[in-house]
C-alpha positions as CSV (number, residue, x, y, z in Angstrom):
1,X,25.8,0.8,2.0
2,X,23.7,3.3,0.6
3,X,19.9,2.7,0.9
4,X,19.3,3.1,-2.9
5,X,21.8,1.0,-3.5
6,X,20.6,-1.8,-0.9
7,X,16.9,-1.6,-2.6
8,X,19.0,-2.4,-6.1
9,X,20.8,-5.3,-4.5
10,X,17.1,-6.7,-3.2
11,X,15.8,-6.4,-6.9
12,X,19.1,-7.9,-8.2
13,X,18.5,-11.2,-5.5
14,X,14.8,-11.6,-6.3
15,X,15.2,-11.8,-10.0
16,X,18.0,-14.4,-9.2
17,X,15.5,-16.0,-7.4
18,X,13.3,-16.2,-9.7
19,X,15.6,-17.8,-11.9
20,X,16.5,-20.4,-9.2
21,X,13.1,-21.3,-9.1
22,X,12.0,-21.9,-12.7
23,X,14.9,-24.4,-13.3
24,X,13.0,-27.9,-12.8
25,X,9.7,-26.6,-14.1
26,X,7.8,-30.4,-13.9
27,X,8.9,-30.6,-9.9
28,X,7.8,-26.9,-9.6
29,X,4.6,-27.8,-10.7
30,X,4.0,-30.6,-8.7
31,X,4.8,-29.1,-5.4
32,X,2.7,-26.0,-5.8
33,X,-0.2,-28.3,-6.9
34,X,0.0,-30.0,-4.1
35,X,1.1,-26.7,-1.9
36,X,-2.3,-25.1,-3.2
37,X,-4.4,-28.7,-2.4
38,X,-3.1,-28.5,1.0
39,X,-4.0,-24.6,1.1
40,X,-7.6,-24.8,-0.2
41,X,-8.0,-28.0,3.0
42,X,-6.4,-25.2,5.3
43,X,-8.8,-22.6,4.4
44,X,-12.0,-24.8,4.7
45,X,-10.6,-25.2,8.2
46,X,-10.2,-21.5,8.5
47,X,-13.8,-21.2,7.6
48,X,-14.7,-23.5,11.2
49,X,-12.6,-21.1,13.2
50,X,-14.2,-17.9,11.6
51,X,-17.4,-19.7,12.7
52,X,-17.0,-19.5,15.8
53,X,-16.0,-16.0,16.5
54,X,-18.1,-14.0,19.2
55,X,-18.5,-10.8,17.3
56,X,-20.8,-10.7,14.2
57,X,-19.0,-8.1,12.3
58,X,-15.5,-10.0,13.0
59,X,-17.5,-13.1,11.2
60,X,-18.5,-11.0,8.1
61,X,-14.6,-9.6,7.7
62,X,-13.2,-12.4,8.3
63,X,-15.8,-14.6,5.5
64,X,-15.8,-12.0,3.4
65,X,-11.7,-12.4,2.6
66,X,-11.8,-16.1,2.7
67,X,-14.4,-16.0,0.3
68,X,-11.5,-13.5,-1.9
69,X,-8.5,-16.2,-1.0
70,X,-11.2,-19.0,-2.5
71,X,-12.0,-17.3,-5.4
72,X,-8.2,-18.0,-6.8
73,X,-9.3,-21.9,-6.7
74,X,-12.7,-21.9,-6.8
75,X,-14.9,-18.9,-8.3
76,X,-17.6,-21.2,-8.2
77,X,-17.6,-22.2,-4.4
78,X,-15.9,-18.4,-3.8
79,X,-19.4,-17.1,-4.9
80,X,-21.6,-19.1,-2.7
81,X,-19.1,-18.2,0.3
82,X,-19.9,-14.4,-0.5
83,X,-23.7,-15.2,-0.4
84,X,-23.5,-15.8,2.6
85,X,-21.3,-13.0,3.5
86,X,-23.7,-10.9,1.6
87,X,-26.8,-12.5,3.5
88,X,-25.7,-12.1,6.6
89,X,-24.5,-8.6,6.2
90,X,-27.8,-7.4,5.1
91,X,-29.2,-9.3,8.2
92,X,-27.1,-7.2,10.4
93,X,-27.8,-3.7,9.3
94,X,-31.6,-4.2,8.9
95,X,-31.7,-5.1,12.5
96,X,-29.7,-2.2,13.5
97,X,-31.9,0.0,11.2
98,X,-35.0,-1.2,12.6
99,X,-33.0,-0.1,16.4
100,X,-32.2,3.2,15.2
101,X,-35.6,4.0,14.0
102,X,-36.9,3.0,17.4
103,X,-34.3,4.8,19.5
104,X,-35.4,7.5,21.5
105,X,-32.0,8.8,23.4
106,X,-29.1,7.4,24.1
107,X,-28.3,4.3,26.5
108,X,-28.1,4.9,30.2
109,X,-24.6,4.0,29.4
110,X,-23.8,6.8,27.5
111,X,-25.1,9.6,29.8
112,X,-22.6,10.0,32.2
113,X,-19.4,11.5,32.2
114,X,-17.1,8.2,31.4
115,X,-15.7,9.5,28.1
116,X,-16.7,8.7,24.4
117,X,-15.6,6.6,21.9
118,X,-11.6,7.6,21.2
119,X,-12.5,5.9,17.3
120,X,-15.5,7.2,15.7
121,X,-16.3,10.1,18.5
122,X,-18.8,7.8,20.5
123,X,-19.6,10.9,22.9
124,X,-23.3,11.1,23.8
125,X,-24.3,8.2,21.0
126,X,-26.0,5.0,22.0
127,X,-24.7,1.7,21.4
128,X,-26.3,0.9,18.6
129,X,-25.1,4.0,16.7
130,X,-21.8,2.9,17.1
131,X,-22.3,-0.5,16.0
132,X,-24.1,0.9,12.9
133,X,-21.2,2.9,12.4
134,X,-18.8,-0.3,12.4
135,X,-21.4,-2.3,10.4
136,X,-20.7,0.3,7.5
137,X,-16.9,-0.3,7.9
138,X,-17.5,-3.7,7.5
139,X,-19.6,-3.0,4.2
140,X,-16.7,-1.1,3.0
141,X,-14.6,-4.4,3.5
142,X,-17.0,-6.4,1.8
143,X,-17.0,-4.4,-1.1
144,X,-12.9,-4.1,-1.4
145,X,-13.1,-7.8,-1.1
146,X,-15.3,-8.3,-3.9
147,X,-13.7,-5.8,-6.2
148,X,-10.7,-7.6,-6.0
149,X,-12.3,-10.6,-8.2
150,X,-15.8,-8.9,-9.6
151,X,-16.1,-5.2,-10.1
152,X,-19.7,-5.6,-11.5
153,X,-20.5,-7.7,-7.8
154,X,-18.9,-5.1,-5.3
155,X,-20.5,-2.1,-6.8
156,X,-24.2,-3.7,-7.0
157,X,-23.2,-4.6,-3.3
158,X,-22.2,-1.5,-2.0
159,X,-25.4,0.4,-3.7
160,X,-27.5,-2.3,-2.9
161,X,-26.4,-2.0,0.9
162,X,-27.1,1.0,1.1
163,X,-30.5,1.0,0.3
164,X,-31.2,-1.0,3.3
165,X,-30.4,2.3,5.1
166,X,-34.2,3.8,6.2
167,X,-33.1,6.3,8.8
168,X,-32.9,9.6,6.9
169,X,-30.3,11.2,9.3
170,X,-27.6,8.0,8.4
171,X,-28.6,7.6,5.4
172,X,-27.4,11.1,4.4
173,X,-24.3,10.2,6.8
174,X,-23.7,7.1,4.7
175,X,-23.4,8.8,1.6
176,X,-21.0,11.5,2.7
177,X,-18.8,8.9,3.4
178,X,-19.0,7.2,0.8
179,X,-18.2,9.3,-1.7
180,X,-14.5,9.0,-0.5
181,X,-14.3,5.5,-0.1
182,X,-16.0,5.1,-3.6
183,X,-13.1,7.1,-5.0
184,X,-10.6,3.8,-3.0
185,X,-12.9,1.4,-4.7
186,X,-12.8,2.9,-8.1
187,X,-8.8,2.5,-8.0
188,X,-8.5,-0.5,-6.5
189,X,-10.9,-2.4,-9.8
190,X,-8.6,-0.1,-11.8
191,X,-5.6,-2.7,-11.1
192,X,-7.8,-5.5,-11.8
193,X,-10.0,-4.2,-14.7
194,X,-9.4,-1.1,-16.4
195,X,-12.7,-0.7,-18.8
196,X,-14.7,-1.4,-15.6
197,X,-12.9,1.1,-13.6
198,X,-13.6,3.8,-16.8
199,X,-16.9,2.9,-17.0
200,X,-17.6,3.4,-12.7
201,X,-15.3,6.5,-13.4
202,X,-17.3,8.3,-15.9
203,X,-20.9,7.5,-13.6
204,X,-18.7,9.2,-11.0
205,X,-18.0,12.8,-12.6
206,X,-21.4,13.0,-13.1
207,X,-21.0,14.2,-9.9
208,X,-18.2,16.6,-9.7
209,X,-14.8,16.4,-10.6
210,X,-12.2,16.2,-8.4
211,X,-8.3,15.0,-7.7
212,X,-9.3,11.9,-6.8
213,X,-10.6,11.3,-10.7
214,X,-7.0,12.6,-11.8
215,X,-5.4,9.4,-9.3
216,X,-8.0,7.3,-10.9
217,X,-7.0,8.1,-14.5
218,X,-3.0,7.6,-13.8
219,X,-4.3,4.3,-13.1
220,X,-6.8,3.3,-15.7
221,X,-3.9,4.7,-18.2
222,X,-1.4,2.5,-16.8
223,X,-3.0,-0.5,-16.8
224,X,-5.0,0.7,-20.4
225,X,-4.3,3.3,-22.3
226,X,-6.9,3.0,-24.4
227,X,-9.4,3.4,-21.7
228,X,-7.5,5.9,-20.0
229,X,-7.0,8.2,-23.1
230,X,-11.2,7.6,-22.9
231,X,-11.8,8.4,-19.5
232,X,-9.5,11.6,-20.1
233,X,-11.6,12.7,-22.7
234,X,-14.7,12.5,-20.5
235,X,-13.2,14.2,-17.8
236,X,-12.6,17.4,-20.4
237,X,-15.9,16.8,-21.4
238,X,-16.9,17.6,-17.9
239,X,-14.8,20.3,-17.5
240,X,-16.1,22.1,-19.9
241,X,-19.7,21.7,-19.2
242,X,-18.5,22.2,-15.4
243,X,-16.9,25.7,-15.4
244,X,-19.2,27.5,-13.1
245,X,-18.6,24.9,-10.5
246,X,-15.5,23.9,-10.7
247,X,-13.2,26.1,-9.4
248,X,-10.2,23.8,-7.8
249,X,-6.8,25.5,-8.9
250,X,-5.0,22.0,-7.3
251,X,-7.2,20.1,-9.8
252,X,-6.7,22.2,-12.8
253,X,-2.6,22.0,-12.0
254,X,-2.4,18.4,-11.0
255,X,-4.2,17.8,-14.2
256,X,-2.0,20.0,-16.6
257,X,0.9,18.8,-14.8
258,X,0.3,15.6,-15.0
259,X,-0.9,16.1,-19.4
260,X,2.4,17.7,-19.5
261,X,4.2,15.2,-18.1
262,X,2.6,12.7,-20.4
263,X,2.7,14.1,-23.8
264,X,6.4,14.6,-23.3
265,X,6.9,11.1,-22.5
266,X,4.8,9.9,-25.5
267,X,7.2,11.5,-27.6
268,X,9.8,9.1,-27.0
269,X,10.3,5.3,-28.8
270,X,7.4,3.1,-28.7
271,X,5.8,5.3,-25.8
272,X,1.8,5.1,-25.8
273,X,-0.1,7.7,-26.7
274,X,-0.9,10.5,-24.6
275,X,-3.6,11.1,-22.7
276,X,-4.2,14.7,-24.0
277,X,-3.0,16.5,-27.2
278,X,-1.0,19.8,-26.6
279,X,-4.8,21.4,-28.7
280,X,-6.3,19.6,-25.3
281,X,-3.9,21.0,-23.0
282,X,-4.2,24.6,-24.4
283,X,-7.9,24.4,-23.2
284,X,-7.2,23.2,-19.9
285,X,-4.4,26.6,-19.7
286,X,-7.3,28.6,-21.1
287,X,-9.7,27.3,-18.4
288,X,-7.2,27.3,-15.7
289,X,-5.9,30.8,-16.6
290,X,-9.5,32.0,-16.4
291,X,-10.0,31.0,-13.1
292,X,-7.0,32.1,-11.8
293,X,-7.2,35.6,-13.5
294,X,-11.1,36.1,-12.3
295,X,-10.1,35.5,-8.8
296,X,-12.9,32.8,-8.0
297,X,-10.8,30.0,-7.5
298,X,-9.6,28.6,-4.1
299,X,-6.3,29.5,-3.6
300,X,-4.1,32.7,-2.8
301,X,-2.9,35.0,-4.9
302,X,0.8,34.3,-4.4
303,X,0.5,30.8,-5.8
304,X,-0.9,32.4,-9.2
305,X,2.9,33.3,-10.4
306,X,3.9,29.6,-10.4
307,X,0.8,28.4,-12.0
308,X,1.5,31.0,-14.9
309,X,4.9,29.4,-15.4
310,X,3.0,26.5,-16.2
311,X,-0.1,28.1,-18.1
312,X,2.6,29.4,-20.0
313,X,3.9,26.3,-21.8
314,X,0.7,26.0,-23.7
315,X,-1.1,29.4,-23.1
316,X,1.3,32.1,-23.3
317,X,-0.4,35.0,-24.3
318,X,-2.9,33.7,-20.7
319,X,0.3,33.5,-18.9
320,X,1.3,36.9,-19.8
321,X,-1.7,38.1,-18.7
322,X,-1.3,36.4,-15.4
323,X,2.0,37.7,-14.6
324,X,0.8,41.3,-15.3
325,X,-2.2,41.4,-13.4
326,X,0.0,39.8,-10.2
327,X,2.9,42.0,-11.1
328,X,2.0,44.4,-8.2
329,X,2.1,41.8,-5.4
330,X,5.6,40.3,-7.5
331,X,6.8,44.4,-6.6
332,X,6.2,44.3,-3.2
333,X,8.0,41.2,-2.7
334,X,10.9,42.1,-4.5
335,X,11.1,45.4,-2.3
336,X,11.1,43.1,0.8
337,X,14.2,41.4,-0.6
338,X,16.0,44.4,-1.0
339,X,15.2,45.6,2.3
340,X,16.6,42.5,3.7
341,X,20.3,44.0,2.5
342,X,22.5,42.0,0.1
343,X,21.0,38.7,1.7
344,X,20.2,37.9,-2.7
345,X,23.6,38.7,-3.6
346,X,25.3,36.8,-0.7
347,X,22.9,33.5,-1.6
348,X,24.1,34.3,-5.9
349,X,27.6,34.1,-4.9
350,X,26.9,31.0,-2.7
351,X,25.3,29.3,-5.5
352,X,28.1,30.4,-8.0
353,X,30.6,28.9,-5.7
354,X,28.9,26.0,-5.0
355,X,28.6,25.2,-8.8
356,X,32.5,26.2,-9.6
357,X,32.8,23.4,-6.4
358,X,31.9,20.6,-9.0
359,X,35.1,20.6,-10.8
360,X,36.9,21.9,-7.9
361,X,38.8,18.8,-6.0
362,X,36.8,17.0,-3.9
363,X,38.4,14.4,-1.4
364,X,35.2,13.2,-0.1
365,X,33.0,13.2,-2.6
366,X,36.0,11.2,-4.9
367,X,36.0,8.7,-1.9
368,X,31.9,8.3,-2.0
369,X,31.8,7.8,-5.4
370,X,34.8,5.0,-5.9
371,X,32.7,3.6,-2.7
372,X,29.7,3.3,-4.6
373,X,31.1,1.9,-7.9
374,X,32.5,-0.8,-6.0
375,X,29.4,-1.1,-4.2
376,X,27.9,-1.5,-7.5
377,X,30.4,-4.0,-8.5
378,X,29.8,-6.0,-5.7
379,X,26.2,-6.7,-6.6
380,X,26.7,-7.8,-9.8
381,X,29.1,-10.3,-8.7
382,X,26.8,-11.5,-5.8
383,X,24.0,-11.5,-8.8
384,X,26.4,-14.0,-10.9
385,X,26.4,-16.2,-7.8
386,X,22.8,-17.6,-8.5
387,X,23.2,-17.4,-12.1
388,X,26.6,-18.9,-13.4
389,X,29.2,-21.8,-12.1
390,X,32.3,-20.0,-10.0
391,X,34.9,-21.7,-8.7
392,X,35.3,-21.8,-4.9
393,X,37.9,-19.5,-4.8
394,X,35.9,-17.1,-6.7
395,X,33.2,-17.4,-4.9
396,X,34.5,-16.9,-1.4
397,X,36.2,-13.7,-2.8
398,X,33.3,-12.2,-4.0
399,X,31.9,-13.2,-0.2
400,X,33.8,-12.2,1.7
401,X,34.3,-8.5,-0.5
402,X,29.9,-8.2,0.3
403,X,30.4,-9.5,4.1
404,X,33.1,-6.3,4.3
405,X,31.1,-3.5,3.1
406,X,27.9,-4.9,4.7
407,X,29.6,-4.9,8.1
408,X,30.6,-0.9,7.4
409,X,26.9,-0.7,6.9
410,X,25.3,2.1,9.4
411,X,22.0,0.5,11.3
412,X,21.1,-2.8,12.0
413,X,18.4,-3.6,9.9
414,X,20.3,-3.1,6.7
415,X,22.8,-5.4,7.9
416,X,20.3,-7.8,8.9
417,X,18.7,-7.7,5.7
418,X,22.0,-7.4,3.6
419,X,23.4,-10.5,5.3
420,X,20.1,-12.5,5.0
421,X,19.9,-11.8,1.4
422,X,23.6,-12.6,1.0
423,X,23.3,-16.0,2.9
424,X,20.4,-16.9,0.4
425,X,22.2,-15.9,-2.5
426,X,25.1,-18.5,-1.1
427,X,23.0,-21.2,-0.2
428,X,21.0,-21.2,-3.9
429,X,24.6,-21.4,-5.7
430,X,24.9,-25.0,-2.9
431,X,27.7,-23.7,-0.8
432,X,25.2,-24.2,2.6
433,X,28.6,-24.3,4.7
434,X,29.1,-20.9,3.9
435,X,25.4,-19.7,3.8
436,X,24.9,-20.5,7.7
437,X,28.3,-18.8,8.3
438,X,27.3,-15.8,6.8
439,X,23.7,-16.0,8.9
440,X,25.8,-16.7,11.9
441,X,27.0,-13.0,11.4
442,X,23.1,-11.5,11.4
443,X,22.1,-14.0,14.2
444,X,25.1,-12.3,16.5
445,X,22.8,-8.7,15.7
446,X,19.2,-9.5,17.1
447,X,18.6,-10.3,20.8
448,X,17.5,-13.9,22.0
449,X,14.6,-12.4,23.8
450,X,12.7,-9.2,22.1
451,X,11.3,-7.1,24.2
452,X,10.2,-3.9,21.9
453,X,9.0,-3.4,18.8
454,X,12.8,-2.8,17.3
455,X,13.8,-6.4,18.6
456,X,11.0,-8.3,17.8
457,X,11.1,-6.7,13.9
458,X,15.2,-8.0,14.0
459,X,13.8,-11.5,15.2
460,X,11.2,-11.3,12.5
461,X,13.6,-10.2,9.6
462,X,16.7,-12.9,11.2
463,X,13.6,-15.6,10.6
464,X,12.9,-14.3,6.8
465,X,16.8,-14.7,6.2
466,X,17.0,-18.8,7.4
467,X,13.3,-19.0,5.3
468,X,16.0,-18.8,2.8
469,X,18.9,-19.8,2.9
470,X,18.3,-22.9,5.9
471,X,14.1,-23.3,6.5
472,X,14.3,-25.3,9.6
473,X,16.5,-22.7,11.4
474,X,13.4,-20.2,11.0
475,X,11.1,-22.2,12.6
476,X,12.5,-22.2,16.2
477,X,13.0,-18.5,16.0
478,X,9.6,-17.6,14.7
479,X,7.6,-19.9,17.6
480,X,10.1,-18.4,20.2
481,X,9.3,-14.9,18.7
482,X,5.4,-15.3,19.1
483,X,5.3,-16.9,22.0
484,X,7.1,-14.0,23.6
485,X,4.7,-11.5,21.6
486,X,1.3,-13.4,23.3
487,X,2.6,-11.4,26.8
488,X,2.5,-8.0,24.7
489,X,-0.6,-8.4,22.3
490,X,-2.8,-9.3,26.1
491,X,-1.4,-6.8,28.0
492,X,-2.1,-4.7,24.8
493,X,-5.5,-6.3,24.8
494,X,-5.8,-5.4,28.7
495,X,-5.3,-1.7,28.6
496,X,-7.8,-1.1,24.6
497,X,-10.3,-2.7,27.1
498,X,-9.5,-0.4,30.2
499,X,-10.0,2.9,27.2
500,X,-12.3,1.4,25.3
501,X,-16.1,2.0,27.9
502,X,-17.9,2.2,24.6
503,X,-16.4,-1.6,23.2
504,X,-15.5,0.5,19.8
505,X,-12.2,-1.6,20.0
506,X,-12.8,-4.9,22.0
507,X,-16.5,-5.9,21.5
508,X,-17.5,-9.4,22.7
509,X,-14.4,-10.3,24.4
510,X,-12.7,-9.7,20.2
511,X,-10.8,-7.3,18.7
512,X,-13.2,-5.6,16.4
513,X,-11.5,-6.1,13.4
514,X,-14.4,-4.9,11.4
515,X,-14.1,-1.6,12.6
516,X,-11.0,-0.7,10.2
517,X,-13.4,-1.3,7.2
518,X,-11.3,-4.7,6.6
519,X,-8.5,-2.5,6.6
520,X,-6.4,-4.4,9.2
521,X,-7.3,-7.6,7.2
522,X,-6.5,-6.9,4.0
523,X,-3.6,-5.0,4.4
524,X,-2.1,-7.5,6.9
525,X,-3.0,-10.3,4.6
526,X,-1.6,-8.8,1.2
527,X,1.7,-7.7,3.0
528,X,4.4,-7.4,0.3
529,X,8.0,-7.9,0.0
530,X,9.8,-9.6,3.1
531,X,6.4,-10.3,5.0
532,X,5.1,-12.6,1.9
533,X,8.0,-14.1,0.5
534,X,9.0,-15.1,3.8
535,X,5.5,-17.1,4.6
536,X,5.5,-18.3,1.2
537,X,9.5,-20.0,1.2
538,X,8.2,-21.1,4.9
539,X,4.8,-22.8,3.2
540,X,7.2,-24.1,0.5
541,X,9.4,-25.7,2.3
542,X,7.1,-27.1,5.4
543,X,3.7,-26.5,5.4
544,X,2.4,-28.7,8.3
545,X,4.8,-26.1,10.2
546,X,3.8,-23.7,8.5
547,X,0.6,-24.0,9.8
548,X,1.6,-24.6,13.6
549,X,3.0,-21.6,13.8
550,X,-0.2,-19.6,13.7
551,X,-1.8,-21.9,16.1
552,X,1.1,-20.5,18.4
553,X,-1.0,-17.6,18.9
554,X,-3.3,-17.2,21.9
555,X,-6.2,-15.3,21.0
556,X,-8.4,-16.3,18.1
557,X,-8.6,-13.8,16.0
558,X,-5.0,-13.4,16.0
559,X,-4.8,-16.3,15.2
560,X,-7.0,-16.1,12.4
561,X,-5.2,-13.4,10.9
562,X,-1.8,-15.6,10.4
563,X,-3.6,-17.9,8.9
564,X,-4.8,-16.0,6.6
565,X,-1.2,-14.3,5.7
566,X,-0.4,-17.8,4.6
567,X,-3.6,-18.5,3.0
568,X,-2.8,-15.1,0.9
569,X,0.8,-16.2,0.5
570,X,0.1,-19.6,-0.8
571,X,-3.2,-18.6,-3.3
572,X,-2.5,-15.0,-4.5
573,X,-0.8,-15.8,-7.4
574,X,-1.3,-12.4,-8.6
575,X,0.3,-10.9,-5.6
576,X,3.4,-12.3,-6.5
577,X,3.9,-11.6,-10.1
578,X,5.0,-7.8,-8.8
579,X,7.6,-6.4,-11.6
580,X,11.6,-5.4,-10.6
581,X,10.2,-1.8,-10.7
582,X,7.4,-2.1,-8.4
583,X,9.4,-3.5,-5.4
584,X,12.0,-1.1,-5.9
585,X,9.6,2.1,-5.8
586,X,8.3,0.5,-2.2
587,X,11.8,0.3,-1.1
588,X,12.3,3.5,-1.9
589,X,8.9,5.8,-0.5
């Protein structure tokens, strides 16, 4: 099975599912308000064990995405959570200000010859430069957090922050960094809030332009295109105003290219309007044929042929130019091809044979594509087994056709996650018999006791198939699974601490989670796809299990972690409203 064609049959199973699941919309209801009751009491409890963390920094991560999982119950309470996140974050970096300000040279510590910091270069810097370092990681977490729910609140943080800042020398620091994260932020309000995102993007250029405002328009325009056909038009404005100091050739082609791209696709049935005229393109060409015929921009000359080709589609007479003035170096290449000997004409009669090939006969390529049509086939009749009454004999048929080409599937994963998908499919249309047989098949693939990363991802993706089709079969495997995985995350643990003499990693006896600018939090926590739909069928279908499972883990913040993956799973609604599309294009990159 092709992989294209497994990411199609996942989309085709998950809208199923979601047809499964809105049938008995009154009993829906009442399970996920009580689901999210028992949730909200979960994360209170969450808030005890944050608490209690060693590390400072760990504290403020941690509170600061509780305080994000609250807000989708409670803005209210969510807000008064994030004071204090706020409150004691400013605490924090005023006190290591006030150090830094005071310090003199570095600790003792840091003067021998033990090595530096293997994270952010800790070399011949004292402690408390370090931690000030992870203290504006932390800040950047904060600020993702809030951006999530308030735009207006992150932004008047993460200025606000900064402010604190008195030392000159990290002050400057701070704010070379942060012009990239601010480019992150700026994105990540874009999915949430598209006028917001416009209005932080145009304070922004003021600045300088950049590619990272052509990312940020794709996705104002996505999500708006009304207020990304207005943040387009003040990125022109800046560009013209901006000549003299913009002189990017990558900006000015990702930017044409992607106009290009965009009026063509406007052009076709109830598409929305573009971004740029072709009048507004043909002054981008102009500009960006200026710069590359002067010379001052930043790339070699050889690249200028290809940018004329497509300067050309809205500036000709520039592209002409172009061509001309690079004809010389065009010349010289073509001499160097000649020299080679007939290497052109033996690659032309290549190509012409391999074109005449099409419609020549083909054994394997006939076999690959009757294999794929009934590959295709195959889906849709696994799709109809969710959505529409069979009879048993029909059903089985269909069965046992999937259970056939899964098993000629190359790699276990894909069968794992074929056969899962498959056994869920089964057990939604009630044949539960025939579900476990088919799971019986991915269980005889993973090995009973993981021992590297490969076998405990097989135990982990065996787990997500029973969350599915048979809950209680999960359980056992999961607790097994982390039980076996607390050996590997200490001795893991043991040897960060054995690198780390400068505690940038393991600070306070923690992992300094802090340090990934809420990085490892977030992303952990917002996990897609198998990851979240597996924790969320688990929550579903026990919680109170649910919820032992990430007491199975033996160090704290660990365990904090999985309870916060469930936390996310259970109260990010929005997180699981994902289109067909979306899901596929993961699959696929």
């Amino acid at each position: 099975m092709s992989q294209k064609l497994l990411s199609l049959l996942l989309i085709i199973l998950l809208s199923s599912f979601s047809f499964a699941q809105a049938t008995d919309k009154s009993t829906a209801a009442e399970d996920a308000a009580k689901l999210e009751k028992d949730a909200v009491e979960f994360l209170r409890e969450t808030v005890g064990d944050v608490g209690r963390m060693r590390s400072m920094e760990n504290r403020i991560s941690f509170s600061a995405e509780l305080a994000s999982l609250m807000w989708f119950h409670d803005e209210k309470e969510a807000k008064q959570m994030y004071g204090g996140v706020v409150a004691d974050f400013k605490q924090l970096l005023s006190q290591f200000d006030a150090q830094m300000n005071t310090l003199s040279m570095p600790d003792d510590e840091d003067l021998g010859g033990g090595g530096g910091g293997f994270l952010f270069g800790g070399y011949g810097r004292s402690k408390v430069e370090r931690k000030f370092r992870i203290a504006m990681a932390v800040r950047q977490q904060i600020a993702s957090s809030l951006a999530e729910h308030a735009p207006d609140l992150a932004f008047n943080f993460f200025y606000d922050s900064k402010n604190l800042i008195s030392n000159e020398k990290f002050r400057k620091e701070t704010e070379q960094t942060d012009k990239y994260f601010e480019a992150t932020l700026l994105r990540q309000i874009a999915e949430s809030d598209a006028a917001k995102a416009a209005e932080y993007g145009k304070e922004s250029i003021k600045a300088g332009l950049d590619n990272t405002h052509i990312e940020l328009l794709k996705k104002i325009y996505a999500k708006d295109a009304e207020k990304g056909i207005d943040f387009g038009a003040a990125i022109l404005s800046r560009m013209k105003s901006d000549r003299s100091t913009l002189k990017n050739l990558y900006f000015y082609n990702s930017l044409l290219t992607f106009g290009s791209d965009n009026l063509d696709k406007s052009k076709k049935a109830s598409a929305k309007k573009p971004v740029y005229s072709a009048s507004d393109l043909r002054d981008i060409a102009d500009q960006f044929a200026q710069l590359v015929l002067d010379g001052s921009g930043d790339e070699p000359d050889y690249m200028s042929d290809n940018y004329a080709d497509l300067i050309g589609k809205f500036a000709p007479a520039r592209s002409a130019q172009i061509k001309a003035k690079f004809k010389q170096t065009k010349t010289v290449s073509t001499a160097a091809n000649r020299y080679s000997g007939n290497t052109a004409s033996v690659v032309s009669t290549g190509i012409s044979s391999n074109s005449n090939s099409a419609s020549a006969p083909n054994p394997e390529r006939d076999t690959r594509e009757a294999r794929e049509k009934i590959e295709l086939e195959m889906m849709e009749n696994v799709k109809g087994l969710g959505t529409k009454a069979l009879p048993k004999d029909e059903r089985d048929k269909i069965v046992a056709q999937a259970r056939k080409i899964i098993s000629e599937t190359k790699g276990k994963d894909k069968k794992i996650a074929a056969l899962s998908l498959l056994a869920a499919q089964v057990a939604r249309s009630g044949d539960k018999d025939l579900a476990a047989e088919i799971m019986i098949d991915a269980d005889r693939l993973v090995n009973p006791q993981p021992k590297n990363y490969q076998d405990f991802l097989y135990s982990w993706m065996l787990a997500s198939g029973y969350a599915e089709s048979d809950p209680a079969k999960a359980f056992p495997i999961l607790e097994d699974t982390i039980l076996r995985a607390n050996d590997t995350i200490s001795a893991f643990i043991k040897v960060a601490e054995f690198v780390d003499v400068n505690e940038e990693m393991i600070g306070d006896g923690e992992i300094q989670v802090g340090m990934f600018g809420g990085s490892m939090i977030r992303e952990m926590t917002r996990s897609l796809g198998m990851a979240s739909g597996t924790i969320g069928s688990l929550a579903k279908a026990d919680f109170v299990r649910t919820k032992n499972l990430t007491n199975t883990f033996d160090r704290n913040e660990i365990r904090i972690l999985a309870k916060m993956m469930v936390l996310r799973a259970v109260l990010d609604k929005e997180e699981r409203k994902k289109t067909e599309e979306e899901v596929l294009q993961e699959i696929d990159s």
